[in-house]
N, C-alpha and C positions, 0 to 999 in steps of 0.2 A: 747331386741331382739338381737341375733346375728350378728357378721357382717359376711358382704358378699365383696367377689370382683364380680364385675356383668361380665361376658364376652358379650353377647348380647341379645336383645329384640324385639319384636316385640308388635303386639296390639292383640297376641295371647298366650303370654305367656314372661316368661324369662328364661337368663341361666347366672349363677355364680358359684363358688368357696365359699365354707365355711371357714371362718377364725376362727384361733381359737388358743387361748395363744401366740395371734399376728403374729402367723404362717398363709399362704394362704395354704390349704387343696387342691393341686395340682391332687391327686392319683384319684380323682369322681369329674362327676359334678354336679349340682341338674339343673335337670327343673323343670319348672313348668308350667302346663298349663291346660285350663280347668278346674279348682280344681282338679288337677293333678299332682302328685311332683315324678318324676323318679331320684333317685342317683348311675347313673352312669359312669362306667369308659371307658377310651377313646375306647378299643374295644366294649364294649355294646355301645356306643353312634356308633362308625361305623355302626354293624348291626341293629341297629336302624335308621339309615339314610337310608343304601342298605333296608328295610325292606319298608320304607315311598315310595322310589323310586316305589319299586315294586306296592304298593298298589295304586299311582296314575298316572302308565302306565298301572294300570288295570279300571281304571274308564271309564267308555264308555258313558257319558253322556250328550251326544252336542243335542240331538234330544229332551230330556229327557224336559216338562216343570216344574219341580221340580229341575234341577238343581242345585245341591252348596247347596241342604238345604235336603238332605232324609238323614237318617241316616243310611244306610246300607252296610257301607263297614269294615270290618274286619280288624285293621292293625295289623299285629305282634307285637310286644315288645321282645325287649331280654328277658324278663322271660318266662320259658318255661310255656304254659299252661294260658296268659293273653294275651288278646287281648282287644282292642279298638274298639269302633264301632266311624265312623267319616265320617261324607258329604265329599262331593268334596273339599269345599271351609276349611272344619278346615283341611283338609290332606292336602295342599296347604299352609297352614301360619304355620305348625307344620313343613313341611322341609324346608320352609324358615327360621324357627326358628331352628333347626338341622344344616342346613345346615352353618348358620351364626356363629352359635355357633362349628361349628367344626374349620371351616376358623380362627376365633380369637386363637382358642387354638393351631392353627399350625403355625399359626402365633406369639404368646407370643414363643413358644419355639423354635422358628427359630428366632428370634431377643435375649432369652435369650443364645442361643446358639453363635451369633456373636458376640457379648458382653461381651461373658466370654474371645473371642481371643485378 
C-alpha cells in the first residue's frame, strides 16, 4: 500500500496527501468517501466546498418524516457533467469533511510559511 499523509477525517470519509519517493504529493488531495475517491486540487476542493454549501442551504427538510435518509439531492462536483445524489445527513458529514480538510491545509501552509522566516 501506499503511503499517505492524512490531513483529516471523519466517520464519513477521509482526506490526505499521496507520498511518493518519500516526497508529500502537496499539488491534489485525495478523498474519499462513500466508496468514493475524488483527487483534487486546492481550487476544485474550494468549488467543491462553495458547491456542498449550496446544496445544503438548498435542503428544506424540517417537516420532512424521512429526514437525513432520502436520497434526492443533487450535489455538484468540480467535474463538469458528475453529480452526486446525497440525503441531508451524508451532505452534512461531506462538508464537515471538506470543510476540515480545507482548514488543515491552510493551516500546514500558513505554519510552513512562518517557519521558513
Amino acid at each position: 500500500m501506499a503511503q499517505i499523509e492524512q490531513l483529516y477525517h471523519n466517520d464519513f470519509g477521509v482526506a490526505f496527501y499521496w507520498i511518493k519517493n518519500d516526497r508529500v504529493l502537496r499539488e491534489r488531495v485525495q478523498l474519499v468517501f462513500k466508496e468514493t475517491g475524488f483527487y483534487l486540487s486546492f481550487s476544485e476542493l474550494m468549488k467543491f466546498s462553495a458547491n456542498i454549501e449550496t446544496t445544503c442551504g438548498n435542503i428544506k427538510c424540517s417537516d420532512c418524516e424521512l429526514r437525513g435518509h432520502c436520497h434526492k439531492f443533487l450535489l455538484e462536483t468540480p467535474f463538469p457533467g458528475l453529480e452526486l445524489a446525497v440525503s441531508e445527513s451524508e451532505a452534512i458529514q461531506l462538508k464537515d469533511l471538506v470543510s476540515g480538510t480545507l482548514f488543515q491545509v491552510q493551516l500546514n501552509d500558513y505554519l510552513d510559511d512562518v517557519c521558513k522566516n
